[in-house]
MARBA-3410 file (N, C-alpha, C, O; in Angstrom, 1 decimal):
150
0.8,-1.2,0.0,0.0,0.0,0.0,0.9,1.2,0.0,1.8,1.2,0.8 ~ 0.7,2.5,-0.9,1.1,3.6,-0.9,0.6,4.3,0.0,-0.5,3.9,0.4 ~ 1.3,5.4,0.4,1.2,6.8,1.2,0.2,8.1,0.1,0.6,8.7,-0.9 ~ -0.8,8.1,0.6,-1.4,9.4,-0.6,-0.8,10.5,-0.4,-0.7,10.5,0.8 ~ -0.3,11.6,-0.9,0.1,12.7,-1.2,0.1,13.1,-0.2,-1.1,12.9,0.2
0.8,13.8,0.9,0.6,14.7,1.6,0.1,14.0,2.9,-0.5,14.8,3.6 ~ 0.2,12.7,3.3,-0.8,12.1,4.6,0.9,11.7,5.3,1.9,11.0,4.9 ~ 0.8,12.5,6.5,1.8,12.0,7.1,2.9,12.7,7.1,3.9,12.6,7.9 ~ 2.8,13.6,6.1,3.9,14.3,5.5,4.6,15.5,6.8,3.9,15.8,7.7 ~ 5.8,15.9,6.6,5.5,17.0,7.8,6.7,18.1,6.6,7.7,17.9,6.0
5.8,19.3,6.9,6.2,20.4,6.7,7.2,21.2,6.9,7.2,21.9,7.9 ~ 8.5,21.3,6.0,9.7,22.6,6.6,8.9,23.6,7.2,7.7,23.6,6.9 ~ 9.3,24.5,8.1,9.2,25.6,8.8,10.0,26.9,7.6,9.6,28.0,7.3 ~ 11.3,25.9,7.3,11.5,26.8,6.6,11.0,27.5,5.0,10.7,28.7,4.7 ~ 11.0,26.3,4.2,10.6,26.4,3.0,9.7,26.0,2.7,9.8,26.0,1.4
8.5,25.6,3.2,7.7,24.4,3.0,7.3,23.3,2.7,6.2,22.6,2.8 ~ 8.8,23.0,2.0,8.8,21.4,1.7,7.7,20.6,2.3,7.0,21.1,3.2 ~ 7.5,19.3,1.8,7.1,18.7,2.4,7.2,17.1,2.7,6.8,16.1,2.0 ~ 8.1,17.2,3.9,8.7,16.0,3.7,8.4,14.5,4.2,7.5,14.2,4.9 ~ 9.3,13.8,3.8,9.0,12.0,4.5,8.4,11.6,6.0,9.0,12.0,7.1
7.6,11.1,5.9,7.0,11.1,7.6,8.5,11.1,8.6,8.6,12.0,9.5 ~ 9.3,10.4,8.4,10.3,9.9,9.5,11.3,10.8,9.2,12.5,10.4,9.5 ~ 11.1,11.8,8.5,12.6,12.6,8.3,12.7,13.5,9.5,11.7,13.9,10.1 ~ 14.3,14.0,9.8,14.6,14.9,11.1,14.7,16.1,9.8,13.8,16.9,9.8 ~ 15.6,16.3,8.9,16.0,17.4,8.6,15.1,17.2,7.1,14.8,16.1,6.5
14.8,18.3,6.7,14.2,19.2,5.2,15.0,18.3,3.9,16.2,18.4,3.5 ~ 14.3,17.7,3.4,15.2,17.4,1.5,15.4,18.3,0.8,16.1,18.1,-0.2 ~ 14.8,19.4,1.0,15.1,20.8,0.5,16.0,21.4,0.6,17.0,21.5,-0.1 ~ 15.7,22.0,2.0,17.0,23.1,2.7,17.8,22.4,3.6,19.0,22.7,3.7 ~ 17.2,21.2,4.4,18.0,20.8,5.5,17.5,21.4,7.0,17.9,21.0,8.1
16.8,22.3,6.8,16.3,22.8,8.1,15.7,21.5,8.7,14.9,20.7,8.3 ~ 16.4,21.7,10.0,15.8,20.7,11.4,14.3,21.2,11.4,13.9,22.3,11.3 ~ 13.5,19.8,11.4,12.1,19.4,11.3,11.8,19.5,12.7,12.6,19.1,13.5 ~ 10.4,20.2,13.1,9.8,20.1,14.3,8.7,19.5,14.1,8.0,20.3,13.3 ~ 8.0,18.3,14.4,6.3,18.1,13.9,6.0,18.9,15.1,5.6,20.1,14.7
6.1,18.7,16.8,4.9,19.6,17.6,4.9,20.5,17.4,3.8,20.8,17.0 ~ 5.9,21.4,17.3,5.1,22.7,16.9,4.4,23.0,15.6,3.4,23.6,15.8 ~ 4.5,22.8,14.4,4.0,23.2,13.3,2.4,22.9,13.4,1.5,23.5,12.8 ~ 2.0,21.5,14.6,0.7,21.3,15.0,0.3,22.3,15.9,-0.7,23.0,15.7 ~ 1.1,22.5,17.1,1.0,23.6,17.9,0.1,24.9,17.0,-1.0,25.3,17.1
1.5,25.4,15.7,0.9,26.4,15.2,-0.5,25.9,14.6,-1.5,26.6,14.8 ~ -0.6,24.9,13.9,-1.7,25.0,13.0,-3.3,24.9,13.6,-4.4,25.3,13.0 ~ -3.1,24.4,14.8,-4.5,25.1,15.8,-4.6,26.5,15.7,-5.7,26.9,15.3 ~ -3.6,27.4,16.1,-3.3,28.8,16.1,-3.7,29.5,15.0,-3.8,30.7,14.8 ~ -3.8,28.6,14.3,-4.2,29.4,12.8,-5.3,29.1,12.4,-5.9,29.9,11.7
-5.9,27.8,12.8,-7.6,27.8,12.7,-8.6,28.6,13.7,-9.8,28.9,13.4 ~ -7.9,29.0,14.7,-8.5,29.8,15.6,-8.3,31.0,15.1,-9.1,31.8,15.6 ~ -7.6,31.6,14.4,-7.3,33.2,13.6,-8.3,32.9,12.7,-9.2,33.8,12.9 ~ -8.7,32.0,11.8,-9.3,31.9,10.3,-11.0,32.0,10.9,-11.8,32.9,10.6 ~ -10.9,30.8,11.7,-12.2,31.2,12.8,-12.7,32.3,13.3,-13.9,32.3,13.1
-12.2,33.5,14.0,-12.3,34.3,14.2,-12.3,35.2,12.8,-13.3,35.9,12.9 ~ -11.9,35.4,12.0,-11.8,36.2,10.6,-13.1,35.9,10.3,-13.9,36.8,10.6 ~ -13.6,34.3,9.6,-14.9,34.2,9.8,-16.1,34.7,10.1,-16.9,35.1,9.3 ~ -16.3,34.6,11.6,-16.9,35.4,12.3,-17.3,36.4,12.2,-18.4,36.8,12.6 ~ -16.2,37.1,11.6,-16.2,39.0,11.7,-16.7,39.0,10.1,-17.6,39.8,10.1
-16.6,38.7,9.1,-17.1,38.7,8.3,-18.5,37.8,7.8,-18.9,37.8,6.6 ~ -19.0,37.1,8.7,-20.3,36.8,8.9,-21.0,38.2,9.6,-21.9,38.7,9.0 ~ -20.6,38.8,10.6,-21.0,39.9,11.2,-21.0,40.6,10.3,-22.1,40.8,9.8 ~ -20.2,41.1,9.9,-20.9,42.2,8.8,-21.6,42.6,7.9,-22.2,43.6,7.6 ~ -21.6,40.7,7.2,-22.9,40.9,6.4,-23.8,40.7,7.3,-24.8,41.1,6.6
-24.2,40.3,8.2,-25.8,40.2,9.0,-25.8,41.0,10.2,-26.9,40.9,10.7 ~ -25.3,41.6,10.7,-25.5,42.1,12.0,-25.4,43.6,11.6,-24.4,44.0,11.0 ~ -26.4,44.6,12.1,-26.4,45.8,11.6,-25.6,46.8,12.4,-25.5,48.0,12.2 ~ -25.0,45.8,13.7,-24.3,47.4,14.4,-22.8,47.2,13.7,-22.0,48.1,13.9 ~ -22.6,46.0,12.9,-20.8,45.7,12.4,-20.6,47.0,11.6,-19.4,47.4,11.4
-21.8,47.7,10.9,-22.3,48.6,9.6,-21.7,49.6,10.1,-21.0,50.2,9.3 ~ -21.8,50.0,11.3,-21.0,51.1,11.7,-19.5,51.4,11.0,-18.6,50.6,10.8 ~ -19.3,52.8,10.8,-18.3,52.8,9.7,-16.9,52.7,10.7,-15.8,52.9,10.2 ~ -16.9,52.4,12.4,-15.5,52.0,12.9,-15.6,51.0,13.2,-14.6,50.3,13.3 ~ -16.7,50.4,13.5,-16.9,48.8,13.5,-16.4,48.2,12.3,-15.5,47.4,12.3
-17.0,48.7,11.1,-16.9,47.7,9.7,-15.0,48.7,9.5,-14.4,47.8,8.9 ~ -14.4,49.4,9.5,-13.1,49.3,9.7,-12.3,48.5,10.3,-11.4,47.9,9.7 ~ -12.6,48.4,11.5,-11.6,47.3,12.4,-11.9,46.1,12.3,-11.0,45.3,12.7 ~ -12.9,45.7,11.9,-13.4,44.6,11.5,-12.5,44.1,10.5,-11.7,43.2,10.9 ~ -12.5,44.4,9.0,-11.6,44.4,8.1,-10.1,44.4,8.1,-9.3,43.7,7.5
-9.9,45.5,9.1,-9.0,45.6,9.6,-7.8,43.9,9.8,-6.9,43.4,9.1 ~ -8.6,43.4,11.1,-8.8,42.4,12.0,-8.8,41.2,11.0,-8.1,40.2,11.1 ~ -9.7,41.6,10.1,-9.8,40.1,8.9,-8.8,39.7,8.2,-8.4,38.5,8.1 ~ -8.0,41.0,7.4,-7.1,40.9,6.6,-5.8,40.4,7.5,-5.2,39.4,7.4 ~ -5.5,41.5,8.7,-4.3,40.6,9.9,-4.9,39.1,10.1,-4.3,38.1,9.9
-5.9,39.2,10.5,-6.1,37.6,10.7,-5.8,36.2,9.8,-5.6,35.1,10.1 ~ -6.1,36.9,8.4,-6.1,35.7,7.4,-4.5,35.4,7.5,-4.0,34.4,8.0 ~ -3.9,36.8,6.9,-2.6,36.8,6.9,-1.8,35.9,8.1,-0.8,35.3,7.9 ~ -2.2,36.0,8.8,-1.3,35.6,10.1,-1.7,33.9,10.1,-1.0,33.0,10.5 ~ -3.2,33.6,9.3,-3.2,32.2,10.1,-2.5,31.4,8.7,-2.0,30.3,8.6
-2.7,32.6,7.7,-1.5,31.6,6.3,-0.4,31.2,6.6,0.0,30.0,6.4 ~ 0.7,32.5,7.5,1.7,32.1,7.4,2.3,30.8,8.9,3.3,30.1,9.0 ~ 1.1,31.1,9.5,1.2,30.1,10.8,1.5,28.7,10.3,2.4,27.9,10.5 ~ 0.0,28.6,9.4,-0.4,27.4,9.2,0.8,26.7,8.3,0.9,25.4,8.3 ~ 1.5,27.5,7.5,3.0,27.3,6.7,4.0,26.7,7.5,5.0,26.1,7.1
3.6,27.0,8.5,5.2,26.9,9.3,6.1,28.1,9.5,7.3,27.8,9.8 ~ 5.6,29.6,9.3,6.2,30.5,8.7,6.4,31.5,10.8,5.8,32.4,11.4 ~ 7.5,30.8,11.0,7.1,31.0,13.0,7.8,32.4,12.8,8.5,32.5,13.8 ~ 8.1,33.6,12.0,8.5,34.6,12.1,7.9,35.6,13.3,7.0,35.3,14.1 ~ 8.5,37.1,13.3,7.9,38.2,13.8,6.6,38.4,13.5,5.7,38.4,14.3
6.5,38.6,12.0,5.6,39.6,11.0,4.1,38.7,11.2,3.0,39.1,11.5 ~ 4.3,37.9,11.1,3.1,36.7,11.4,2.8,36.7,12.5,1.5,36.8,12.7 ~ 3.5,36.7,13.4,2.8,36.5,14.8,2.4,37.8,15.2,1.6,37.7,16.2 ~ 2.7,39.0,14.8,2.6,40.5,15.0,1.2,41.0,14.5,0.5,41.9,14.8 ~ 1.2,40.2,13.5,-0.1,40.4,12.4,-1.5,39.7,13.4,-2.5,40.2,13.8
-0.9,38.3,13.6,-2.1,37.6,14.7,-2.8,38.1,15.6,-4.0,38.1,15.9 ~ -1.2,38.9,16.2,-1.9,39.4,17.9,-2.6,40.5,17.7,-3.5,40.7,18.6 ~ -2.3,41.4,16.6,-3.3,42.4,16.0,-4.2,42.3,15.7,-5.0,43.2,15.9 ~ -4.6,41.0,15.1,-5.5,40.8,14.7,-6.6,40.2,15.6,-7.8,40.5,15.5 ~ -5.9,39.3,16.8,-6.8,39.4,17.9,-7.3,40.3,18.5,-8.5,40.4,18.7
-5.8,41.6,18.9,-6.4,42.5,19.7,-7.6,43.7,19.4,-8.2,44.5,20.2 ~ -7.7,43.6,17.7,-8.7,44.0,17.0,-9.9,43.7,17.1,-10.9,44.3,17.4 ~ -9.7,41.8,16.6,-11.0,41.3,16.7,-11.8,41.3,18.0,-13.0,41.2,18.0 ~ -11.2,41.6,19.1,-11.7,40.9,20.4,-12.4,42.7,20.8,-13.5,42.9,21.2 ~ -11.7,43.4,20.6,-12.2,45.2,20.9,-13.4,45.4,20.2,-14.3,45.9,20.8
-13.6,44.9,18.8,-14.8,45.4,18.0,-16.0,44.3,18.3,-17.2,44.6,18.2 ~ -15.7,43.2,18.7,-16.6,41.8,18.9,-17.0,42.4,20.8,-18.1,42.7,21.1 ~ -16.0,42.5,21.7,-16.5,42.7,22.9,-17.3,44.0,23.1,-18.2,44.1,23.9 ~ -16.9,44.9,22.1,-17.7,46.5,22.4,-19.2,46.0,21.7,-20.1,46.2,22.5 ~ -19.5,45.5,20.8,-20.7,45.0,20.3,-21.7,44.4,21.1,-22.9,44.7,21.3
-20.8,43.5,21.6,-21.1,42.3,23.2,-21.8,43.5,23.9,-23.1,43.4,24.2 ~ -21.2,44.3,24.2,-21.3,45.0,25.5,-22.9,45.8,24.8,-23.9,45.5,25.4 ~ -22.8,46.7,23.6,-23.5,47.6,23.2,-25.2,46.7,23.1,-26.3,47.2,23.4 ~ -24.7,45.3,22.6,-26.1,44.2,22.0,-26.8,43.8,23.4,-27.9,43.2,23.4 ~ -26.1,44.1,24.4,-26.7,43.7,25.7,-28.2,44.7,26.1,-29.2,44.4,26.8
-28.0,45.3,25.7,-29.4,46.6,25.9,-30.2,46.7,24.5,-30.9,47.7,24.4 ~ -30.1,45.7,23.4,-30.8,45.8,22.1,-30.8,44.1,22.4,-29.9,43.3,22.6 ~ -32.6,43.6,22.4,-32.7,42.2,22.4,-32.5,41.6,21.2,-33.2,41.9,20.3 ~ -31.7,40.6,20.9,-31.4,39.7,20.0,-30.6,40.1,19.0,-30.8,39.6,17.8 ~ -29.3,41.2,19.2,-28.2,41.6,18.8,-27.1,41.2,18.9,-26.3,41.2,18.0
-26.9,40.9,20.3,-25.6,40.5,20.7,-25.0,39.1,20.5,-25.8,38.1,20.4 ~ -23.6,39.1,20.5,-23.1,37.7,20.5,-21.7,37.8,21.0,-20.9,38.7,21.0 ~ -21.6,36.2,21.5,-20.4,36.3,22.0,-18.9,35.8,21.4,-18.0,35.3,22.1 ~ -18.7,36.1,20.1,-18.0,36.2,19.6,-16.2,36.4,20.1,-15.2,35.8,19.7 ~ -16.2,37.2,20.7,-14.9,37.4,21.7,-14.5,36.7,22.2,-13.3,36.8,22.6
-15.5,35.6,22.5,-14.8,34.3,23.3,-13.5,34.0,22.6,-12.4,33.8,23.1 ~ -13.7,33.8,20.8,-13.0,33.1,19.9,-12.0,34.4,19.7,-11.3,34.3,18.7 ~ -11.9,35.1,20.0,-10.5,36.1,20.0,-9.7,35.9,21.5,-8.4,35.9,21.6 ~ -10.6,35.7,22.7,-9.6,35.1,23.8,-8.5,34.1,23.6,-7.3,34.0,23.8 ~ -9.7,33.1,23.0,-8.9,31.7,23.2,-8.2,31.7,22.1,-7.4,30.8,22.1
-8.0,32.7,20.5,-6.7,33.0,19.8,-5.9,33.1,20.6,-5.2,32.2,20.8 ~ -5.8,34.3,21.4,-4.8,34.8,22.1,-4.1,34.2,23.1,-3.0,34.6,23.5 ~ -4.6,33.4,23.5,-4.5,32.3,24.8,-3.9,31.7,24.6,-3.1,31.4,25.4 ~ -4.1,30.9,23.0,-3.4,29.7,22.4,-2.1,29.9,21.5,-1.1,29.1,21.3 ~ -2.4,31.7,21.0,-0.5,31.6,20.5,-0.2,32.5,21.4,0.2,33.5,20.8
-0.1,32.6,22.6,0.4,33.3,23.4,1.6,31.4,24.3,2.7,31.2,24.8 ~ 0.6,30.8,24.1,1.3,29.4,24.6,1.7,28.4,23.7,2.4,27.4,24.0 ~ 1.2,28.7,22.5,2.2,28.2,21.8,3.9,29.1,21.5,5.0,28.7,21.2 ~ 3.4,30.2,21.6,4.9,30.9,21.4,5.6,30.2,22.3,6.5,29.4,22.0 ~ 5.2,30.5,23.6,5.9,30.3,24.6,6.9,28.6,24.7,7.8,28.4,25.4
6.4,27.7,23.8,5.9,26.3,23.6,7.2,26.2,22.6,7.6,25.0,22.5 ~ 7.7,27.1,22.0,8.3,27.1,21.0,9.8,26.9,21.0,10.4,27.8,21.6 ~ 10.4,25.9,20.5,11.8,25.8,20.8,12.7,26.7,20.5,12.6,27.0,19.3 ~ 13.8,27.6,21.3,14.6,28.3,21.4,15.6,28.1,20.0,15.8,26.9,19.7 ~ 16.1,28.8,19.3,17.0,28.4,18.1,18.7,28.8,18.6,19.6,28.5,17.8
END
């Protein structure tokens, strides 16, 4: 029996090769292979895409997102968020990525909590959305942390 394309496979960090289940170093570049973290990150980045999601379901249906600093930071928040969970989800453990994330949390979670807050006195407005910008933050805040020293 063959291996299907891609099952098993584990991902350069650096380049994104993608290499033999049991390999230590890249057939590419040779960069030393980590599988836990690249898993570590790739939660971290469904929880960014998730949250991106979100905010762009809100906008099209919820009419206080309409507000023209709501629907800015919103966007805002979407575009850092996509960005950050692409290059997460790559393997791509730089600054620019993770700078992009936490922006993108700290965005998401400001325009989703003030909503929260505002939908609480309008019945059947609010949501709690913010949860999923906590638990971003929570999770690459410990995955960073999680992350092997170079």
């Amino acid at each position: 029996m063959g291996m299907a394309s891609g099952e098993g496979r584990v991902k350069c960090a650096r380049c994104g090769f993608e290499n033999l289940p049991n390999a230590k170093f890249c057939s590419n570049c040779g960069a030393r292979l980590e599988r836990a973290l690249e898993a570590r990150f790739e939660a971290s980045a469904l929880l960014l895409a998730v949250g991106s999601a979100y905010l762009i379901v809100s906008l099209a249906v919820n009419a206080i997102y309409q507000v023209a600093i709501f629907a800015i930071i919103s966007i805002i928040s979407v575009a850092l968020g996509l960005y950050g969970a692409y290059e997460l989800y790559r393997g791509r453990l730089s600054l620019r990525p993770l700078a992009s994330s936490i922006l993108s949390v700290a965005l998401g979670f400001v325009v989703t909590f003030w909503v929260f807050l505002l939908g609480l006195g309008i019945r059947g407005v609010f949501g709690p959305g913010w949860v999923i910008f906590v638990a971003a933050g929570l999770k690459l805040l410990s995955d960073w942390r999680a992350r092997p020293r170079r």
